[in-house]
C-alpha positions in Angstrom: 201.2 129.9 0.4 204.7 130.6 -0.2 207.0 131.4 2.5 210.6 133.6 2.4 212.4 130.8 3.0 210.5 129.0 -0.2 211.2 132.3 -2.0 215.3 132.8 -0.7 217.8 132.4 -3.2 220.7 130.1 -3.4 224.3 130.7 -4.3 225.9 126.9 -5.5 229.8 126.6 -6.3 230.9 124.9 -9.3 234.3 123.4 -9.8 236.6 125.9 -11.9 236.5 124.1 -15.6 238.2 125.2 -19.0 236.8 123.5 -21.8 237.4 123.7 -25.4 234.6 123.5 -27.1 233.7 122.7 -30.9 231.5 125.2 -33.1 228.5 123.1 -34.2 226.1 125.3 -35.7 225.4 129.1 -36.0 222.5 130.6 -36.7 221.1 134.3 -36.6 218.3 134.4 -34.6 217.8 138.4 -35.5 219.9 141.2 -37.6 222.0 141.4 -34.3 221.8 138.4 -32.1 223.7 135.3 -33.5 223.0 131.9 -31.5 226.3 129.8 -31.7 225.5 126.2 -30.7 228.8 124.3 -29.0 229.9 120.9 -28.3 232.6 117.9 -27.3 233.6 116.0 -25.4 234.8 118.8 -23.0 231.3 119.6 -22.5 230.7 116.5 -20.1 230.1 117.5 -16.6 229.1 121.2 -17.3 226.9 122.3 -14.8 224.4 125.9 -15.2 221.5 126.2 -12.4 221.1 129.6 -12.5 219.2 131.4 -15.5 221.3 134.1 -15.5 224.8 132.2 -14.9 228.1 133.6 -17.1 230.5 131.4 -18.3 233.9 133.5 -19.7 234.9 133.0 -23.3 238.4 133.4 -24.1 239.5 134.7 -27.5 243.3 134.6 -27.9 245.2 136.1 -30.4 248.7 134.9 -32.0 251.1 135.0 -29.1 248.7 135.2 -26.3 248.9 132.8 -23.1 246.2 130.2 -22.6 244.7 130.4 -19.2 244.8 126.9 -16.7 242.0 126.6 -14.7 243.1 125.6 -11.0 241.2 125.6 -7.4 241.6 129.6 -7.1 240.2 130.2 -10.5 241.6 130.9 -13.5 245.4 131.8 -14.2 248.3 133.1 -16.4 251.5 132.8 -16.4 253.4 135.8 -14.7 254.0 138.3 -17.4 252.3 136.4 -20.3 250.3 138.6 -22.6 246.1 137.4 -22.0 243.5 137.2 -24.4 240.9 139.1 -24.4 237.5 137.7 -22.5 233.9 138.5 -22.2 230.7 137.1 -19.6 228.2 135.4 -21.5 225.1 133.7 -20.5 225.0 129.8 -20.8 221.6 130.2 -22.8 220.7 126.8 -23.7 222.4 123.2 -22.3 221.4 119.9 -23.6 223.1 117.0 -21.8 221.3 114.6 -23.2 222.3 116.1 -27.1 225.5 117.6 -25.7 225.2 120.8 -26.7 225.5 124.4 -25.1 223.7 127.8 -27.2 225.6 131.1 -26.2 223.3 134.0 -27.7 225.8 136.8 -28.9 224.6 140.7 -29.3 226.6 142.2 -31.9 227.7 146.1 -31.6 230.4 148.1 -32.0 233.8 146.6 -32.7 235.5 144.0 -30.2 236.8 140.5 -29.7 232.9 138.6 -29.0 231.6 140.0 -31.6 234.1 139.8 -34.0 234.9 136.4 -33.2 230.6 135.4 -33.8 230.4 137.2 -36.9 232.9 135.0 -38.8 232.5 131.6 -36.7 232.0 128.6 -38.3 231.6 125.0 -37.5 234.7 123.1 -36.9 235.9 126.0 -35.0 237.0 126.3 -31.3 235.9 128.3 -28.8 237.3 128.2 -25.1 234.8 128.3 -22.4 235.3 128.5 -18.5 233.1 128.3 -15.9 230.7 128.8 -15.0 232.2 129.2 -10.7 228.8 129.4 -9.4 225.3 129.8 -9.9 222.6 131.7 -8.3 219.4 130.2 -8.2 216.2 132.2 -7.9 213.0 130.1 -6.8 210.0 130.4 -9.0 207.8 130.6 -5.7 206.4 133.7 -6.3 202.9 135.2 -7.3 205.0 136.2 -10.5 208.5 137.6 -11.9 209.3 140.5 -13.3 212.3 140.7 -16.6 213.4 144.0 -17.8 216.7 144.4 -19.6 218.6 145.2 -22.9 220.1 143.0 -26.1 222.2 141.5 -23.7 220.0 140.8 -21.0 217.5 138.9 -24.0 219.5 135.3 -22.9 219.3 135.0 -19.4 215.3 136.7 -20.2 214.5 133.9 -22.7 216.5 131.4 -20.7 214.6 132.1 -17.5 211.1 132.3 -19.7 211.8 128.6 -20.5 212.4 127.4 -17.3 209.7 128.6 -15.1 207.0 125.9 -14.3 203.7 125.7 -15.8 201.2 128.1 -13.6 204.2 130.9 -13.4 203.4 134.1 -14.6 206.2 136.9 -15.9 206.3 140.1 -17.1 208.7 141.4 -19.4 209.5 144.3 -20.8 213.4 144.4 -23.2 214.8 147.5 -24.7 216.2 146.3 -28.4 216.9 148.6 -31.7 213.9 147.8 -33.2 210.8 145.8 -34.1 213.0 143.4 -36.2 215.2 142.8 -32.8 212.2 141.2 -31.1 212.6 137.8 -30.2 210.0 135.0 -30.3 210.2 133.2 -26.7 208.8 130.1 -25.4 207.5 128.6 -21.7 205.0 126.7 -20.6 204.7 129.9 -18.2 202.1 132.7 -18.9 203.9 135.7 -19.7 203.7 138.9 -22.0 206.1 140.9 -23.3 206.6 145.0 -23.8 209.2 145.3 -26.2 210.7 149.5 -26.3 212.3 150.3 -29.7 215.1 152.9 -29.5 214.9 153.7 -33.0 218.2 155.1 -33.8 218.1 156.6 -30.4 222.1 155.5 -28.4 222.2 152.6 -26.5 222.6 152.7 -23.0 220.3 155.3 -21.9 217.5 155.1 -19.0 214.2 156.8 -20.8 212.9 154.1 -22.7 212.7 151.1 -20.3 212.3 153.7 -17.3 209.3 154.9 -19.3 207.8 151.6 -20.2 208.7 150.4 -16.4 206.1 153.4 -15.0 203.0 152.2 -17.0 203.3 148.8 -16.9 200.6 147.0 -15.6 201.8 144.5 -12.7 199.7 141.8 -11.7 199.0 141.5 -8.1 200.4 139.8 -5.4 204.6 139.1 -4.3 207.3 139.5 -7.1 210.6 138.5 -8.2 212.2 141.3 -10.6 215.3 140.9 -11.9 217.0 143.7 -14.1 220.3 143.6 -16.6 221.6 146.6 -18.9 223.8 149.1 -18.9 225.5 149.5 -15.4 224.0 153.0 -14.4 220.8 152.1 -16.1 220.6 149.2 -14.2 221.3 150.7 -11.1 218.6 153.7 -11.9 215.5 150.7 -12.5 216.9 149.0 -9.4 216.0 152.7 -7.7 212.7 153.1 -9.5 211.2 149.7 -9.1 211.9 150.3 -4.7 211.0 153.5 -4.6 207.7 153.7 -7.2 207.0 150.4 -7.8 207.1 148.7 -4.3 209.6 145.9 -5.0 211.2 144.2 -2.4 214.9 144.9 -2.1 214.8 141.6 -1.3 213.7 139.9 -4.5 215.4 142.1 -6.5 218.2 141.1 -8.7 219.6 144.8 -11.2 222.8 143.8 -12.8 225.0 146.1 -15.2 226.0 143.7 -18.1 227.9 146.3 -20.0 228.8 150.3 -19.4 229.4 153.2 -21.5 232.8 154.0 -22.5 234.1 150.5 -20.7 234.7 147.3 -22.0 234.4 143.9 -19.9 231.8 145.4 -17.4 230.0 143.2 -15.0 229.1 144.8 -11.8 226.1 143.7 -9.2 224.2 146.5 -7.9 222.7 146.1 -4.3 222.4 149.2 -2.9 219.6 151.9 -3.7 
């Protein structure tokens, strides 16, 4: 049987690395998810041990400083205009093909997704990090997924990952029925996919909803939770206070909010 310390997670430090990377391939995995597969000889050394890492992707425009990467972190020159940059999930690295899949959501108007809809191969993309990784044993009776569009790569990254005899639950908030993903693991797992159906993004009902009926399995659980920052931080509420999760093995993480652009904020209280 499994004991806490089997089932504590570990935070790893990575070396601070800037790498420009080459566009190798896109492909649109749904109406509003493109996969954009990267490469070079940059890529050597890249490290990801966490499912749900971030690496941050830099898109400068004409006149913008590029950042250095140094033992503090990343840096600008004093006064230098910055390029816009975003968090996204190392979904996919190959070392063996050298190759690394970032899956981007496409919504409303802004420098990611502008930049995905019109890449191409040839073209370069600068990448740093990721700084660190936090790495959540599969030691449990079973894990628990719940998130949005942009939690769907850490979701499917983590799906492919677990070891044979794992079991996960998911359940992902998406647009519609044509937003649903097809993922893969040797795990068991099953998947309760809520359509908003024209309904705004970024609002608590539907995967609040489809969190009280679901059907866990018995036994000790991992859950881990990404969306929109306050609806993050409302699961995070409901899965302690009506769902007996341990705050403990519970991960909720706001990957975007409302009204604010380059949101990433950890939620650890109830």
């Amino acid at each position: 049987m499994a004991t806490d310390t089997d089932r504590t997670p570990q935070r790893v430090r990575h070396p601070i690395r800037l790498r420009p990377l080459e566009v190798l391939k896109t492909e649109r995995l749904t109406p509003r998810m493109v996969r954009i597969t990267l490469g070079g000889a940059a890529l050597a050394g890249f490290t990801s041990l966490g499912f749900d890492d971030h690496v941050k992707l830099f898109f400068p425009r004409p006149g913008d400083a590029l950042p250095v990467a140094g033992p503090e972190g990343v840096s600008f020159p004093e006064g230098a205009p910055r390029p816009p940059a975003r968090d996204y999930t190392p979904r996919r690295y190959d070392p063996a093909a050298g190759t690394l899949a970032i899956d981007f959501a496409l919504h409303e108007a802004g420098p990611a997704t502008a930049w995905a809809e019109q890449a191409a191969p040839g073209q370069t993309l600068l990448v740093g990090g990721p700084r660190g990784s936090f790495v959540i044993p599969p030691a449990f009776d079973w894990h628990l997924l719940v998130g949005d569009e942009t939690a769907l790569p850490a979701i499917g990254r983590r799906l492919e990952e677990l070891p044979a005899g794992s079991r996960a639950l998911v359940i992902a908030e998406v647009e519609g029925p044509e937003e649903e993903q097809d993922f893969q693991s040797v795990a068991s797992f099953s998947v309760t996919w809520v359509h908003r159906g024209g309904a705004a993004p970024g609002q608590p009902e539907g995967l609040s909803t489809a969190l009280a009926a679901a059907e866990f399995p018995p036994g000790d659980f991992h859950a881990w939770v990404a969306a929109e920052s306050l609806v993050a931080k409302a699961l995070r509420r409901q899965l302690i206070t009506e769902r007996g999760a341990d705050p403990r093995w519970l991960k909720a993480a706001g990957y975007w909010k409302l009204g604010q652009a380059a949101v990433h904020e950890q939620h650890t209280e109830n």
